[in-house]
N, C-alpha and C positions, 0 to 999 in steps of 0.2 A: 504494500500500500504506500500510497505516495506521503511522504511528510509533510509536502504544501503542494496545492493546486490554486493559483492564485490566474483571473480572466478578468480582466477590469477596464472600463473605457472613464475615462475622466477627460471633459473639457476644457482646455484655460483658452484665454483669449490669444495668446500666443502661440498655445502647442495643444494639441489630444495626444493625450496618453492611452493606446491602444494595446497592451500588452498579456500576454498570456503565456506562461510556464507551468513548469511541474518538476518535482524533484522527489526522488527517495533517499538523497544523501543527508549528513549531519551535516553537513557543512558547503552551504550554499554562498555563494558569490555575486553580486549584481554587477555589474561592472562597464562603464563607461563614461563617455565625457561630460563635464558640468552642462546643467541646463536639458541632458536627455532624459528625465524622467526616475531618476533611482531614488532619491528622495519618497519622491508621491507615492513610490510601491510601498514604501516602508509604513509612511501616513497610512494608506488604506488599510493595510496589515493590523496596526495598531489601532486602528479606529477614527484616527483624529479626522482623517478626510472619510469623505463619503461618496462611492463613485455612480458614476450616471448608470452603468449596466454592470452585470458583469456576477461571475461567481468567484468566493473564495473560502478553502477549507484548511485547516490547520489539524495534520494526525487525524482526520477524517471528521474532524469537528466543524459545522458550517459557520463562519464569521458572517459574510454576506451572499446574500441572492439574490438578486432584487425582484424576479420573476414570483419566489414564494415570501418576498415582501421582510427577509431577513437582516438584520444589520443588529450585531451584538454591541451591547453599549461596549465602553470602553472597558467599565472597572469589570467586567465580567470575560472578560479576553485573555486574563492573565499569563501578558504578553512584557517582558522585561526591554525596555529598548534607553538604549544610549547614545546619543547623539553628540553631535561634534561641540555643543558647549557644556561645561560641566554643571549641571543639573543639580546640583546641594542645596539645600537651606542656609543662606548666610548667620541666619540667627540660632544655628544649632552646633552643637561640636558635631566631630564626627561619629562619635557612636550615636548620637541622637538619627542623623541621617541614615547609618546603615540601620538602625532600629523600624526607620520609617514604615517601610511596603509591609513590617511582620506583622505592625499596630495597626496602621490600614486595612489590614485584609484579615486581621482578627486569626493571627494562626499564631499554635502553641509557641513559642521562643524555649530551642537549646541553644542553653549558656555553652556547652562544648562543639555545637556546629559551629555559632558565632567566633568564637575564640578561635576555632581550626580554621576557618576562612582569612582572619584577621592576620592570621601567623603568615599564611599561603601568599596574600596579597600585601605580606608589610609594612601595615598601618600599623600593628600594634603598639606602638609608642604614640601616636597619632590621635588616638579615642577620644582624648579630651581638648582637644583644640578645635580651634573653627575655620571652615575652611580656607580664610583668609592667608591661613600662616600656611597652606599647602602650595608644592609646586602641581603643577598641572597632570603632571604625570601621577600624582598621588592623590589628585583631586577623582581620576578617570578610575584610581583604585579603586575610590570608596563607592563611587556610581554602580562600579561592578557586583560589591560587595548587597550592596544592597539589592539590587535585581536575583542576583546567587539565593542570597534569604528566602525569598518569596516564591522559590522553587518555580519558575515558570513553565510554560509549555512549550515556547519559543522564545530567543533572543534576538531583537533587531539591535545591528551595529551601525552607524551612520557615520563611516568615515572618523570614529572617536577620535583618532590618533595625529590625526592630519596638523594640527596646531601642535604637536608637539617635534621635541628634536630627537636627531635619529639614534640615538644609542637606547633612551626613552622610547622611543616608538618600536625598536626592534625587542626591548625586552618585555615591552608589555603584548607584543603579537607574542610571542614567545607564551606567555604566561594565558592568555587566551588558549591558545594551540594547545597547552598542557591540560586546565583544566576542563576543555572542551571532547579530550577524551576520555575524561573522570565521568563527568556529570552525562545523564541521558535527557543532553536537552537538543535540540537543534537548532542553531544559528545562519543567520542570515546576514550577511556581511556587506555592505555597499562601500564600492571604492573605485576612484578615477587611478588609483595608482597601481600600474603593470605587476610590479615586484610583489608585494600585498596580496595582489589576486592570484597569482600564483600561490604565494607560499598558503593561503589559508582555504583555497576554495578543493573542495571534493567534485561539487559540479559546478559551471557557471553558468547565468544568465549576461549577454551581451547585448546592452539596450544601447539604440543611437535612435535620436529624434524621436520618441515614445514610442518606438517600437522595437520589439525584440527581432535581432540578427542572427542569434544561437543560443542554443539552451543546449550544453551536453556537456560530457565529463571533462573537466579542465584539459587533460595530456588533450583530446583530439581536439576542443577549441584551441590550444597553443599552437599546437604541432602542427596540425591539417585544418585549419579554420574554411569553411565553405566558403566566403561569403570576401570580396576585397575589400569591402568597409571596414571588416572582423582585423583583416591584416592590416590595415592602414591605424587602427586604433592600438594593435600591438605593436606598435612600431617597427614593422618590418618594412623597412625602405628598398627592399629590390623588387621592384614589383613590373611588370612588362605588360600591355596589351598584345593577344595572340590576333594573330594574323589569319591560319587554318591548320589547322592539324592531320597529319598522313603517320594514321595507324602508333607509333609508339616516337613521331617527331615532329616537336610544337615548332612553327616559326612565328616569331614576335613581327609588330609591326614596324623596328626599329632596325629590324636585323638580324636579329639573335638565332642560332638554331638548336635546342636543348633535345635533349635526348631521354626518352621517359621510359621506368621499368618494364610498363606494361602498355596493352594497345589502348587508348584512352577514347571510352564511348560515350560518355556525359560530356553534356551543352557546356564547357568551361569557355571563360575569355579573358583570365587572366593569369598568368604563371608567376610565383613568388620566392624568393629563395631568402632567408632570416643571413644579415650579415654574419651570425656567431655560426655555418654550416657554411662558409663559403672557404677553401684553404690557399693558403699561399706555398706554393711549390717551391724548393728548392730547385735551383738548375743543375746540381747533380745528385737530385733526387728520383731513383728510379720510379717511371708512371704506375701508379697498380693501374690494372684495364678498371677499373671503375670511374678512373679518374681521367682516362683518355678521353673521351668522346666530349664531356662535358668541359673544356681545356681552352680558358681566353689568356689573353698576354692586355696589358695595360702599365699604367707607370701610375707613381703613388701622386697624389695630388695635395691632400694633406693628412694630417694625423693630429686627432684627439685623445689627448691620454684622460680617460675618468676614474682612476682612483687605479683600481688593477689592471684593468682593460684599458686597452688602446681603439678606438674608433677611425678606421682609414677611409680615406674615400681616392676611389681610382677612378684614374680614367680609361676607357678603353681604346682600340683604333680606331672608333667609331666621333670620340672625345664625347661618350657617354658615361655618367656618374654610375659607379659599382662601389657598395658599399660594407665594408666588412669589421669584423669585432673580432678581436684574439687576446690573449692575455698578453698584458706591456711584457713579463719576463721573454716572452716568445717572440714579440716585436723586436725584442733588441736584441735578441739573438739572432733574427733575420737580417739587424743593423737597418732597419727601414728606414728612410728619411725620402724626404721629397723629391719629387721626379725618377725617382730609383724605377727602372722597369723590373715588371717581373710578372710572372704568370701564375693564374690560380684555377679551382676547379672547386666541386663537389660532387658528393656522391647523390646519384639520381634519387633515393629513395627519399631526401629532403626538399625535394621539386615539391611544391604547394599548388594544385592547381585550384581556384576559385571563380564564382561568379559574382554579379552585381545585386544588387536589389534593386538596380534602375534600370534594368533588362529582364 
């Protein structure tokens, strides 16, 4: 049975949000650019919006229908959601705040759940201050803390982390990730950020413009995305318009001739290749045959070093941009630097082929 089945049409004067998914994973993912709609999923989810049409079920529990006239209030969804400001009571310490949803909702309080949470999430030094004196990272603690209490049915996450800095934001995905394996709850995660949606989603939903583009298991949205908007929004920059295709060999309409594992019978029109799959060959590198067929020559045009990785961009003989990702230790063992020619390839089996949604 599916954990969420969420179909909802909402209209704003700017955008319709037309969207429909399903998941049986713990750990779902929305994922796309600001202003496409992942917000609003979250609102309907939780109740605060109300949508014009549309069904949605949580663990086989109906929230709304609008057909049999259904829409569950809020307090009766209990549904834990955290969003990107920190939601405390400035006039409470922080144990008053984690205290909150248990008094609310009128459920028994253990003293040693509370305590074992407090330990987990390392406020406990914390309890008696207000949230004033927290940093942000510790404020997003106690938010968690208190949604954890109230034992929900589902967790919406709104981007929590976003305002925070990266050593913070990596330990608290961290800490999420851990006790998202403990607890039998299932969360829903909304994020514009690549890295993020990778490390936390089991399956994704990929919304552009209030509509959904893909809904499947993260590895095949990563890896094999259907859809070129799906590859444009994961930042995969080699991206080629096909020209016609003979049997198991794309030609681009730029040039290009790629060479595919198998004979290729689906309506594609775009072929994609992720810079981190693209190799730079040594010239007294012997060819494996995987790597013959597929074999361009260019010169380096520039190079971006971002922390580990090196971001290169080549040119070809065509003086078209190819753009490739390796680790810097590997870059400067190849001695790369600018205009340096040299030739690269890939192996066919990371050929991406996609279609439009404007076709």
């Amino acid at each position: 049975m599916s954990i969420v089945n969420f179909t909802a049409l909402k209209k704003f004067r700017d955008i319709e949000i037309d969207i429909s998914f399903s998941s049986e994973k713990k750990r779902l993912v929305i994922f796309g650019p600001s202003g496409s709609g992942k917000t609003t999923v979250l609102n309907i989810l939780a109740g605060f919006l109300k949508p014009s049409d549309g069904v949605v079920t949580i663990n086989g529990e109906t929230l709304f229908n609008k057909s049999k006239k259904i829409n569950m209030p809020i307090n009766k969804r209990n549904i834990g959601y955290l969003p990107q400001e920190y939601t405390l009571f400035p006039n409470m310490t922080i144990k008053q705040n984690i205290l909150y949803g248990v008094k609310f909702k009128n459920r028994v309080l253990d003293k040693s759940e509370v305590e074992r949470l407090v330990r987990r999430l390392k406020i406990s030094s914390k309890l008696d201050d207000f949230p004033t004196n927290l940093s942000g990272g510790q404020k997003q603690r106690v938010a968690l803390a208190r949604i954890l209490l109230i034992n929900p049915s589902l967790i919406l996450l709104d981007e929590p982390f976003s305002a925070l800095d990266a050593p913070i934001r990596e330990d608290l995905r961290s800490l999420i990730l851990d006790i998202s394996e403990d607890v039998k709850i299932p969360i829903i995660f909304v994020t514009h950020d690549i890295e993020e949606a990778y490390i936390f989603a089991n399956d994704i939903v990929v919304i552009y413009k209030g509509k959904v583009l893909e809904c499947n298991d993260r590895d095949k949205v990563f890896m094999h995305p259907d859809y070129v908007e799906t590859a444009q929004l994961l930042n995969i920059k080699n991206i080629w318009e096909i020209k016609k295709i003979d049997k198991k060999i794309i030609y681009t309409k730029n040039g290009y001739r790629f060479y595919y594992p198998e004979n290729i019978v689906n309506d594609v029109k775009y072929v994609c290749i992720k810079p981190e799959h693209i190799i730079i060959m040594r010239e007294d590198m012997p060819l494996n045959i995987k790597y013959k067929k597929n074999l361009f020559h260019g010169r380096v045009a520039n190079i971006f070093y971002r922390g580990h990785y090196a971001e290169i961009t080549i040119l070809d003989s065509n003086e078209e941009d190819i753009f490739i990702s390796i680790p810097k230790h590997i870059s400067d063992k190849l001695c790369m630097r600018k205009e340096k020619k040299i030739r690269f390839s890939f192996d066919n089996k990371h050929i991406i082929l996609s279609k439009s949604i404007h076709e």
